[in-house]
N, C-alpha and C positions, 0 to 999 in steps of 0.2 A: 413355132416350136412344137415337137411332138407331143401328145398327152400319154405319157406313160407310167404316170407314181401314182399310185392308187391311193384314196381317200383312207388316214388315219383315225381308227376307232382308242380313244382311251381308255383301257380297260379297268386301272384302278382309280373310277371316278370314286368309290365312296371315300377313298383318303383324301380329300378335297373339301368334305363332306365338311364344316366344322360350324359352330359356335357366330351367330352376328357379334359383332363388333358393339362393346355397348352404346345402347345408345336410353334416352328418354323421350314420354310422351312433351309435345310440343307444351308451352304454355297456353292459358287461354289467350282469344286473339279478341282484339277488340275489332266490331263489322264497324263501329260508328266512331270510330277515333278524331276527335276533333269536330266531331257532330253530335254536342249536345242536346241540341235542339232537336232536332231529327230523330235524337233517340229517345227523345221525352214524348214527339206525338205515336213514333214507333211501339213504346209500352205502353200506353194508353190504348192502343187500339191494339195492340194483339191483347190486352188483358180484356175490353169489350167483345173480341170474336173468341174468345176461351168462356164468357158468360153465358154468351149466345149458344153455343157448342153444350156449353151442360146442362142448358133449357130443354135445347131442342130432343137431347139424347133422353132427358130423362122423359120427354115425351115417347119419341119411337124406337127407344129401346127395348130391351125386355129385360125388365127389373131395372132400366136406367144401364145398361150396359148394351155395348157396340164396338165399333172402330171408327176411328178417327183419321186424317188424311192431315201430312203434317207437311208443307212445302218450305221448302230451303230456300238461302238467298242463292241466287247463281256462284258466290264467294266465298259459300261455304257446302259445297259438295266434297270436297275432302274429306275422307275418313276422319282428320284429326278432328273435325271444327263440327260431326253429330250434336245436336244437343242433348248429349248423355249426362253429363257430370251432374248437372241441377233441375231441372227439367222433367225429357222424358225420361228419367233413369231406369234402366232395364227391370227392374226387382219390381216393380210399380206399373207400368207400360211396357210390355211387350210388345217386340216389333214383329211385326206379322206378314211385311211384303215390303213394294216398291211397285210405283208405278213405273215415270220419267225419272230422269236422272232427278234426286236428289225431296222426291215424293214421297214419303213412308208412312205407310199405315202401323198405328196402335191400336191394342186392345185397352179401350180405355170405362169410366164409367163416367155419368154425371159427378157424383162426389168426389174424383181424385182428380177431376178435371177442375171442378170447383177447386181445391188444393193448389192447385198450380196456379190460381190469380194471385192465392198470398206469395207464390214464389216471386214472379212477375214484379212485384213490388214493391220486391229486396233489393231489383236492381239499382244499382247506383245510377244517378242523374248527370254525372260528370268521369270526363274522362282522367283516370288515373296517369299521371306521366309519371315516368321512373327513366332517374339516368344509368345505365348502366356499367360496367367495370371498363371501354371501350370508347366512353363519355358520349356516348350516343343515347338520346331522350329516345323512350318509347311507351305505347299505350301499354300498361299491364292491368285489365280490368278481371274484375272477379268471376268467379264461376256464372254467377248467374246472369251478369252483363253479358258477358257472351253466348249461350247459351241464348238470352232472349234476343240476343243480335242476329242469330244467324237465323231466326224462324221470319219468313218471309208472311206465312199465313199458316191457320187451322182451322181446319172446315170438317165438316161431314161428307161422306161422299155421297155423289148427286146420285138418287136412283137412274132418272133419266137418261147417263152417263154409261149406267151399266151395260146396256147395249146399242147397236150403231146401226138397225134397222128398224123397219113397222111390222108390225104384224100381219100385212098382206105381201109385203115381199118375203117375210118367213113363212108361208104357208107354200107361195109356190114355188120358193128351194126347196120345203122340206116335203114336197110333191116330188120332185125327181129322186128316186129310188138309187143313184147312185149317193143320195146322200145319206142314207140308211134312218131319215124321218124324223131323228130327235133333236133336241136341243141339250148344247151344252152347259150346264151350271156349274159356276168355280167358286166356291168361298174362300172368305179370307183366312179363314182355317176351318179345319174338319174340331167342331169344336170338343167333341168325344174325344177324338184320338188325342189332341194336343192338351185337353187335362191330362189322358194317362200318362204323356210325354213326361209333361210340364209339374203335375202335379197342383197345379193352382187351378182352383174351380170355377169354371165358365158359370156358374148357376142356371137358370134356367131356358142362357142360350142355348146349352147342347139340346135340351129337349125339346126346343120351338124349331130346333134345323129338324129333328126327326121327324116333326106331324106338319112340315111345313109341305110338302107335297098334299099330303091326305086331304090339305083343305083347297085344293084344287079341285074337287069334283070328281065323278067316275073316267073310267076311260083311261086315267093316267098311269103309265109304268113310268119307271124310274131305277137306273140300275150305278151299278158306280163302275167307270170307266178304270180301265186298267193305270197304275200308276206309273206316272214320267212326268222325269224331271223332279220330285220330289213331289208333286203335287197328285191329289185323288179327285178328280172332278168327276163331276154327277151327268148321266144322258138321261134327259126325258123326253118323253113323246108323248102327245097330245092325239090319243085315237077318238073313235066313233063307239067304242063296246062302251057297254052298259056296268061292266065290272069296276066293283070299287079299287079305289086309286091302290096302287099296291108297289113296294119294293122287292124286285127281283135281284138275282145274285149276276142274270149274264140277260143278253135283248135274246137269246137263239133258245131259250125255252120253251118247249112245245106249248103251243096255244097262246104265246103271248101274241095279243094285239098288235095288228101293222098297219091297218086303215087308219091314215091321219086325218083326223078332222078338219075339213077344209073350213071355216067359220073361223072370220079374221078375227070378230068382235070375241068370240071366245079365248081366241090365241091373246090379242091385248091385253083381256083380264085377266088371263093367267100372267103373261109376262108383267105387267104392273105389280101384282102380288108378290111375285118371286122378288123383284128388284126396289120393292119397298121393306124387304129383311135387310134387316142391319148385319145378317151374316154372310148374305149374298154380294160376292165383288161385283160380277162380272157373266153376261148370259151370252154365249155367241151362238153363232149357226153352225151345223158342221161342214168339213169340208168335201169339195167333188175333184175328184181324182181323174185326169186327166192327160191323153196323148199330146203332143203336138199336132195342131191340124195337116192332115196330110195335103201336100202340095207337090207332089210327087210326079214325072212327068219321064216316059220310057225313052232310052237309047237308042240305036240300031248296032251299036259296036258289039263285038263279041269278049266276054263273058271271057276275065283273064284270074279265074280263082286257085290262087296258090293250091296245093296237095300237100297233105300232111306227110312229112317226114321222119320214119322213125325215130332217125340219128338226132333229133334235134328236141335240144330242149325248151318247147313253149312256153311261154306265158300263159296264167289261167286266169278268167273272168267267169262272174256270174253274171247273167243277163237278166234282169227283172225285167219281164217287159209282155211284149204278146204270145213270147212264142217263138221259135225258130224253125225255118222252111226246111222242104228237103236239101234244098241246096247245100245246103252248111252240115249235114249230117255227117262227116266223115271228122269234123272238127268237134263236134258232140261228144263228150265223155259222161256225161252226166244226164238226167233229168228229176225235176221234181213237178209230178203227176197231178197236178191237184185239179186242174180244169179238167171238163170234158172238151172231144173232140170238134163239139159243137160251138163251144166258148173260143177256140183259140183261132184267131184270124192274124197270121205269121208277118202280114207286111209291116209293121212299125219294127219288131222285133229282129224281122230278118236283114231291115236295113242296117239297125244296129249291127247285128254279127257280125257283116258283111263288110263298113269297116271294120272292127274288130279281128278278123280276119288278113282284108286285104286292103285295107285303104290304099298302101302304096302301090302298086298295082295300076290299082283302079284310079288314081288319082296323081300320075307319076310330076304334074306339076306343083304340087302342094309341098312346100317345104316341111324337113322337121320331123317327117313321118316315122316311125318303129317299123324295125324287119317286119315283114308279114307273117303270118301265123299266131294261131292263139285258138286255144282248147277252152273249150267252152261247157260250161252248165245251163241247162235251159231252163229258166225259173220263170215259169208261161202263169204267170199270175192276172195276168189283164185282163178279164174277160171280153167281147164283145159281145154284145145283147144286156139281158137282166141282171144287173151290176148287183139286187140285191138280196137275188135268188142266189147266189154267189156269197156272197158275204150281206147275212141279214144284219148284221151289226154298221156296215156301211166302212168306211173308212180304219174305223179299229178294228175290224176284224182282217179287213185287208193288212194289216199294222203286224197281226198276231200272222197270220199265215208265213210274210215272208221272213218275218225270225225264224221261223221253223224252217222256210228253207234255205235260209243263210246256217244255220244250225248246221244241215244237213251237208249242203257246200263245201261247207268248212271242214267239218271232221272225216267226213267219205272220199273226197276228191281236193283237202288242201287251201280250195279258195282262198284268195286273201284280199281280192276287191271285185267289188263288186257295181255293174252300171245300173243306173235306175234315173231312165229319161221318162218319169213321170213328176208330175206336178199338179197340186193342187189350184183350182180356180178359186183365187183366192191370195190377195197382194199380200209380202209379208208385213207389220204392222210398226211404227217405231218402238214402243214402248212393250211388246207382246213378243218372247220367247211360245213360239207355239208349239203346241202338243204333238204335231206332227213332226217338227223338227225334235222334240224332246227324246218323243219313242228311238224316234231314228236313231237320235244319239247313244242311245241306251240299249238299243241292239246292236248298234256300231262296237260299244262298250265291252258288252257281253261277251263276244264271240272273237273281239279283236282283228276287225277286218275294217278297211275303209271304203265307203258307200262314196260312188261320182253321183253326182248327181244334177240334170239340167237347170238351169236358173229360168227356162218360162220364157214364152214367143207373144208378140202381140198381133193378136190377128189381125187380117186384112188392113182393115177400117183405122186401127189401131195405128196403125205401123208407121215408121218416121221417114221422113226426107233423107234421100241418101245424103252420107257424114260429108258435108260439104270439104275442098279442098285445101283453102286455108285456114289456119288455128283461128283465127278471128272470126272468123265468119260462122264455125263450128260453136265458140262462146254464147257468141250472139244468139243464135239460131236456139243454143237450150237455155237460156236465160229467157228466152220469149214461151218457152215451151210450154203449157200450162197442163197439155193431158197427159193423166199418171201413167206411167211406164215401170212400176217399181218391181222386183224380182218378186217370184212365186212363192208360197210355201212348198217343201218345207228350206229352202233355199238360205235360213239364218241358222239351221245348223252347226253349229261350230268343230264338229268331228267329219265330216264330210266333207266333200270336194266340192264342189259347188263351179258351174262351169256357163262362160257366157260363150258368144259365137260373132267370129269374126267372119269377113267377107275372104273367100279366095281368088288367088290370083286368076289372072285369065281376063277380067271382064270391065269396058271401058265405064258402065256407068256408078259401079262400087269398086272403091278402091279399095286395093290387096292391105289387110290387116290392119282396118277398119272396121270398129264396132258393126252389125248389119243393122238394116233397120227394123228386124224385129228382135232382138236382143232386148230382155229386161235389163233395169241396171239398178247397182246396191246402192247403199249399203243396207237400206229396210230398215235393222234396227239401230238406231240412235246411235251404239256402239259397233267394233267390228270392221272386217273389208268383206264385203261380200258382193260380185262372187269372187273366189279364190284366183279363177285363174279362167282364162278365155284359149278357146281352137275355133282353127277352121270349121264353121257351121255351112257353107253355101248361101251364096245371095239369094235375093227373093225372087228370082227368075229372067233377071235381065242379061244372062252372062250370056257367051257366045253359043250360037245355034239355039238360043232361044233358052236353056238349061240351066241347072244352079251353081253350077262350077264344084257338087261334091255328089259323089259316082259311088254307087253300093248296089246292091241286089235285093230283087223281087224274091219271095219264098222260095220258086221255081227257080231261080239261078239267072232270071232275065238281067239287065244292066237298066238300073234306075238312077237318076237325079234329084235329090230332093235337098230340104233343105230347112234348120232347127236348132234349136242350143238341145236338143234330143240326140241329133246327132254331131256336135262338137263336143260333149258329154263322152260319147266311147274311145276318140283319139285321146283323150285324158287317161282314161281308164286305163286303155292300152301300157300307157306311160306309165304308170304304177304298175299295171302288173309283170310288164317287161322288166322294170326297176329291182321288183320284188323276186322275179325268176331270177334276177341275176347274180343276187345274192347266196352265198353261202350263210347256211344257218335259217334263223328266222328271227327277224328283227320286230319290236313292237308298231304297232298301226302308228303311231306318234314319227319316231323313226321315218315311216314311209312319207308321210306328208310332208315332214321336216327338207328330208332330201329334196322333193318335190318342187316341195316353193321356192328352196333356196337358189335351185337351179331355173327358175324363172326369170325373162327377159320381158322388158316393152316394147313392144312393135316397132320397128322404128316407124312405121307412118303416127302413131302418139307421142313421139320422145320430145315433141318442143315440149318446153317447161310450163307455157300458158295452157297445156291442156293436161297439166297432173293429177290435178284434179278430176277432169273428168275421163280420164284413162282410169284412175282407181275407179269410176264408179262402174265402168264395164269389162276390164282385164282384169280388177282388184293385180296381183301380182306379176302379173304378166302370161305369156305362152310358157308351158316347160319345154327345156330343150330336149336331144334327143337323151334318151338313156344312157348310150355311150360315152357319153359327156360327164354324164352325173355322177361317177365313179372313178372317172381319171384327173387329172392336173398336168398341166406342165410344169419344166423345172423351175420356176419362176413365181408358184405357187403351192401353195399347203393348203389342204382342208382339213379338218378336226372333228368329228364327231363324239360327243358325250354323251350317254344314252342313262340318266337316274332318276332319283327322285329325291326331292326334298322332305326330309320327316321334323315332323314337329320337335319342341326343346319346351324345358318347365315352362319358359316364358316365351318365347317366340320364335318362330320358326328357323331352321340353319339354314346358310347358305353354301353353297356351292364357290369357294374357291381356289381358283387354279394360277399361281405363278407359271412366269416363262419369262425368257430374254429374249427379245425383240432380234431378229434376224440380222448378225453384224454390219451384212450388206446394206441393209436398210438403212445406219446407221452413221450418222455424220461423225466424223473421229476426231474433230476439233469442236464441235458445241455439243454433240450427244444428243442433238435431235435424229427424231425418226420420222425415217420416208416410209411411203409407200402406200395401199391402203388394206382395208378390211371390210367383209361384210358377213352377215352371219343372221342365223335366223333360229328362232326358240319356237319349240311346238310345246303346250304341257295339256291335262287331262285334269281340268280343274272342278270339284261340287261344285254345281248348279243346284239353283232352287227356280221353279219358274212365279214363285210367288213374289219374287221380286222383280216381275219387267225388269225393264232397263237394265238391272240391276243383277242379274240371275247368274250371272260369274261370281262364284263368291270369294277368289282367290284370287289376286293375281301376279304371276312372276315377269321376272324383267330381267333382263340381260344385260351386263356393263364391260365394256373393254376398258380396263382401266392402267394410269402410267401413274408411276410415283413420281411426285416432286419433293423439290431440292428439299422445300420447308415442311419440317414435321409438323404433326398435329399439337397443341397446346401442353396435353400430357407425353410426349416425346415419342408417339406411338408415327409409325409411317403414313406420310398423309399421302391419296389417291387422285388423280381428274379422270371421272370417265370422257372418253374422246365418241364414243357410239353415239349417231344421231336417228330415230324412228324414220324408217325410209320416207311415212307420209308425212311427217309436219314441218312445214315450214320452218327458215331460219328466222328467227328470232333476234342477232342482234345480241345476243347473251344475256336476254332479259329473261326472266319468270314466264314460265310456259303457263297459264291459267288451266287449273284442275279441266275446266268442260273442254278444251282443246286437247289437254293429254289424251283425254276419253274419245273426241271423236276424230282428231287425227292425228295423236300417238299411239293408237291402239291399246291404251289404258285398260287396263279387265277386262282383255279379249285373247285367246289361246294360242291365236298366231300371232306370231311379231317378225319383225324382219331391220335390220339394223344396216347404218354403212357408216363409212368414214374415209376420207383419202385427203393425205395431208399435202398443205403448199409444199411448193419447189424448196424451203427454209425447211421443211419439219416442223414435228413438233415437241413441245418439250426438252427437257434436256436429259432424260435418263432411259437409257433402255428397260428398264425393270419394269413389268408390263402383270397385269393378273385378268384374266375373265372372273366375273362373280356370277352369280343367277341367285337372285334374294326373291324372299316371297312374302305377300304383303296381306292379310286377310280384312276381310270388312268386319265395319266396326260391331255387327249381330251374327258376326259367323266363326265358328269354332274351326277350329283346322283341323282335317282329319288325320285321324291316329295313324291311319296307315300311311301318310305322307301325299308327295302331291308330284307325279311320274312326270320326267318331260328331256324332251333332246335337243340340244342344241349344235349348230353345224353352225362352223365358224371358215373362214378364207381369209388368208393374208396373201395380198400378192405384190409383187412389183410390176406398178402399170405398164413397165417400159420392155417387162417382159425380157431382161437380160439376166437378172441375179441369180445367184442357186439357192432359190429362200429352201426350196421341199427338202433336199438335204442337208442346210445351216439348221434348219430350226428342228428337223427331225433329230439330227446329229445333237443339239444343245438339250431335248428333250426325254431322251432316253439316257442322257449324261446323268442329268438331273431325276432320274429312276419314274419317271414317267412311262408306263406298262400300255406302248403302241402296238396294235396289230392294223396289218392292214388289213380292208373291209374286202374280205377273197369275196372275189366273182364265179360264177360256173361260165364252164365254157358254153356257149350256145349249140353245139354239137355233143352229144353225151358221147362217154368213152365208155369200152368195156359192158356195152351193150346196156 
């Protein structure tokens, strides 16, 4: 059936806009119900490890003050079941971070810790049964039973802990000059700025973080790193000069010190000092920025590069990268200058263009591909040679450079995505939202453009067995697997594309759309799908005639083979910005991604169901299809795009919802079930904090297709089932999805989501009267911002059998019902009218 009804935008989403449905907080829950016992050695020993805790604090505290590490039971990670009510209650303990799911540090002191053994031993000894209106017995235990149920332990956190090297392999990281020589220091808060916040006085922590450098010795600067993600972390470096220790405003002040002192034994004493302050979380290393290693290997064919077209309207991309050759210079619109001529070495850069350009072309076996052409800015940031004569800051200053020229991109020449096949050496972490991913989010932010970005290659040595050919054998093989392979930074990103690399067709010893074997794979952090979405990257050199099966250009315009998630990163890109040229108007970055994903497939060489699993961890959502796809439907199908945002209410945040009646067709005219299916996918633009790991989404929204049934709700208000299942988790049986499962495979507090449903040959339900909602849910220490929380959701209803007229039944019931449809105009890809 043809594709010719264009994708529906609703325009008056904010009358949708309204009021939650009241609801109340849960009661307390009891962890130990019917485990008296169990709860009797349970408070005995958390109230001896809260003793212990306020000995020790009032030891290496200052003034008996610090932070405390509070771990949860697995059963109580749920927002409802914090132990806020009696406990740590906020007014008392402020909560300061998060590590792992369900880890949270306080601001706590020896005396208010001592306070909490008298709480401790209010709890009750036995379990309260209460029969309820329903005659059903249930545990109803008191605030403080529960509260001390759900604390698994409280500790102090381990200095040891704070960092995850020695001081001889930090010295000779912070010997290579692309890493710009310092070290980075995180606290668990800037104890200055958060009295002025808070207003409650840190007493004479804040002063012991300000002279806690000076008692390092000479030689030390120390400056404060630009802010992302909510957090101000501190760069120090450990020179050779004779100058006393000293705080700088930026590392590029004339005459500051850059000789690192090579002297392990010194670097330990410092790092010991730093990470025996009770205000110090956490010291990492910085990171090195880095190409794909080139494996690159010439043609003899001749060189088939499209010509740029007046009449025609391209696609634009920023190229973060090395540099672009002459070759491509006719597809150049742009540049931003910042290298010398001596710095820019064109071959990683030029092969990017080159697909970007002309993949199809040059690559006319590869399914999937975008028309060719594409106009291009050349953002030649890479240097070759002295990474830190270039940027003496090292990484953050590289950070700052190409915001300025995303900046630029954007407002002079329009850009709206932009590729960036670099990566840091350097695995992303479970529990570590990192600063490189943060920035990136926050220039992403800024400017409102979306960043591709490679997910990271494992070299030679590194690199895996090709994806064996049966599903079993594939299980097997990574169930044995033991060496880490996990994506790069800044690759957990949550506002970026994040891109792995399949094998192309062509080649008998990797099979066509099949993870390759150097492809990293996600998810990294505990939470999330990362990476987002996989393309054709080129195998690792075994295709036919010896090649990688993916064909681009040398500077010069020569025909090369190489092969990378560097370069499966730009046929992304392409995607987006073909997506984005196609549009009329200009749609928000959320928007682009949203479409993006939605329109995402699985390979069919991963579609068996024994590898879902491990297809999420290297497609996360699949290949996108072509663009032209992404904007049409056939008759047999509807898309809906909603493009708002959720604003907060006295008490808690509104939802978004949207009535509709279920397509007649779909619908059984003697039981009034409904055929057919649905899929739909939510992007939103949630506060992070990175001081919470794990935890650093501080919002999260959720999507529901919902159908009314027969039986109202108790108070005669209309009761709902949502029918939408999380594309990753498993069925369940219609049991209770446990909280750490929503989180790590329903995508629980993570920005994308992606939904489906398709109902038996019976239907389901019995009523056509159907509503979308998108409800938003905040953590239990985070305030919801005033300005509300932006996000789009793209929904498909279709009939799999691909006969009905749902595009016209439900568009036709839609605008009946004063629902303000416009379809999402396209520009033609030939400009009129010159």
């Amino acid at each position: 059936m043809a594709e010719n009804n264009p994708v529906q935008i609703v325009l008056n989403d904010n009358d949708y806009i309204t009021a939650p449905e009241p609801g109340r907080s849960g009661p307390p829950f009891d962890f130990f119900a019917g485990r008296d016992a169990a709860f009797a050695k349970h408070k005995a020993k958390l109230a001896g490890r809260l003793s212990e805790v306020s000995k020790t604090l009032e030891k290496v505290g200052v003034d008996g003050q610090g932070y405390i590490k509070v771990r949860l039971r697995e059963e109580a990670l749920a927002k409802s079941h914090r132990p806020i009510r009696s406990m740590f209650v906020p007014s008392e303990f402020p909560c300061v971070g998060a590590a792992g799911l369900g880890e949270l540090f306080y601001l706590a002191s020896a005396k208010n810790i001592g306070g909490l053994i008298n709480v401790v031993a209010e709890a009750e000894l036995t379990t309260n049964w209460v029969e309820g209106r329903d005659g059903k017995v249930r545990a109803q235990p008191s605030k403080v039973r529960s509260d001390v149920g759900a604390i698994e332990d409280v500790s102090l956190p381990d200095p040891i802990a704070k960092r995850d090297f020695d001081a001889k392999t930090a010295v000779s990281w912070l010997s290579d000059p692309r890493t710009g020589g310092f070290y980075i220091v995180e606290l668990f808060e800037n104890p200055v700025l958060a009295q002025r916040r808070t207003g409650r006085s840190r007493g004479r922590l804040a002063e012991s973080v300000q002279s806690l450098f000076s008692q390092l010795g000479a030689g030390v600067v120390a400056w404060p790193m630009p802010a992302a993600g909510g957090e101000l972390p501190l760069a120090l470096r450990l020179t050779l000069s004779q100058d006393v220790a000293r705080l700088v405003s930026a590392p590029s002040n004339e005459g500051l010190p850059v000789e690192i002192d090579p002297n392990p034994a010194r670097h330990e004493q410092a790092l010991q000092h730093l990470a025996s302050h009770p205000a110090v979380r956490r010291i990492s290393l910085p990171l090195r920025l880095e190409l794909s290693t080139a494996d690159s290997a010439p043609l003899s064919r001749t060189p088939a590069v499209p010509v740029p077209n007046p009449e025609v309207n391209y696609p634009k991309i920023g190229v973060i990268d090395t540099g672009l050759g002459p070759a491509l210079h006719d597809w150049v619109i742009g540049r931003h200058d910042y290298l010398d001529e001596t710095e820019v070495d064109g071959e990683h850069g030029s092969f990017v263009g080159g697909l970007l350009v002309g993949a199809k072309a040059l690559n006319p076996a590869i399914p999937g591909l975008e028309d060719d052409g594409c106009e291009l800015v050349d953002l030649a940031l890479f240097p070759q040679g002295d990474f830190m004569s270039t940027y003496p800051g090292g990484f953050i200053d590289f950070l700052h450079e190409m915001d300025q020229a995303i900046k630029e991109a954007s407002e002079s020449h329009g850009v709206r995505v932009f590729n960036l096949s670099i990566n840091a050496v350097s695995a992303v972490e479970p529990d570590h939202y990192s600063y490189y991913a943060a920035r990136m989010d926050e220039i992403a932010a800024k400017h409102d453009v979306v960043i591709v970005n490679s997910a990271g290659n494992l070299d030679g040595s590194e690199r895996r067995a090709p994806w064996p050919k049966k599903p079993i054998d594939a299980i097997k093989y990574f169930a044995a697997r033991v060496e880490p392979d996990t994506i790069h930074k800044p690759t957990e990103s949550y506002r970026a594309i994040s891109v792995g690399a399949l094998n192309p067709p062509g080649c008998t010893v990797h099979n066509e759309g099949l993870p390759t074997t150097y492809t990293r794979r996600g998810p990294g952090l505990r939470v999330g799908c990362k990476p987002d979405v996989a393309h054709y990257g080129g195998n690792d050199g075994a295709g036919p005639s010896g090649h990688h099966g993916l064909v681009s250009l040398a500077p010069d315009g020569a025909l090369m083979s190489d092969c990378g998630t560097s370069f499966a990163a730009p046929l992304v890109a392409k995607s987006l910005a073909s997506l984005e040229s196609r549009i009329e108007g200009r749609m928000p970055s959320h928007a682009l991604r949203a479409l993006l994903i939605h329109n995402c497939f699985t390979p069919e060489a991963l579609q068996d169901k024994r590898l879902a699993h491990l297809a999420r961890q290297f497609v996360g959502f699949g290949v996108p299809c072509p663009t032209s796809q992404m904007l049409l439907t056939d008759d047999s199908s509807i898309t809906l795009v909603f493009t708002s945002r959720l604003p907060d209410d006295e008490k808690r945040p509104k939802v978004l919802r949207f009535p509709f009646q279920w397509p007649q067709a779909l619908v059984d005219p003697s039981t009034g079930a409904c055929l057919g299916e649905a899929t739909a996918t939510l992007v939103y633009e949630p506060p992070v904090d990175r001081a919470f790991g794990a935890e650093f989404v501080r919002i999260n929204l959720d999507a529901k297709l919902q159908q009314r049934q027969l039986e109202n709700c108790k108070d005669g208000s209309p009761s709902f089932h949502d029918r939408f299942e999380q594309c990753f988790l498993p069925k369940t049986s219609k049991q209770p999805v446990p909280e750490k499962e929503l989180i790590k495979q329903g995508l629980k507090w993570w920005p994308t989501k992606r939904y489906r449903t398709r109902f038996a040959a019976v239907g389901a339900g019995e009523s056509s009267e159907w509503r979308i909602e998108v409800s938003a849910l905040r953590r239990a220490e985070a305030p919801f911002p005033i300005e509300g929380v932006p996000f789009s959701l793209v929904v498909t209803i279709r009939d799999p059998s691909g006969v009905q007229p749902i595009f016209q039944q439900l568009r036709r019931s839609l605008q009946t019902s004063r629902v303000q449809l416009e379809d999402l105009r396209t520009h033609q890809r030939v400009r009129t009218g010159g």
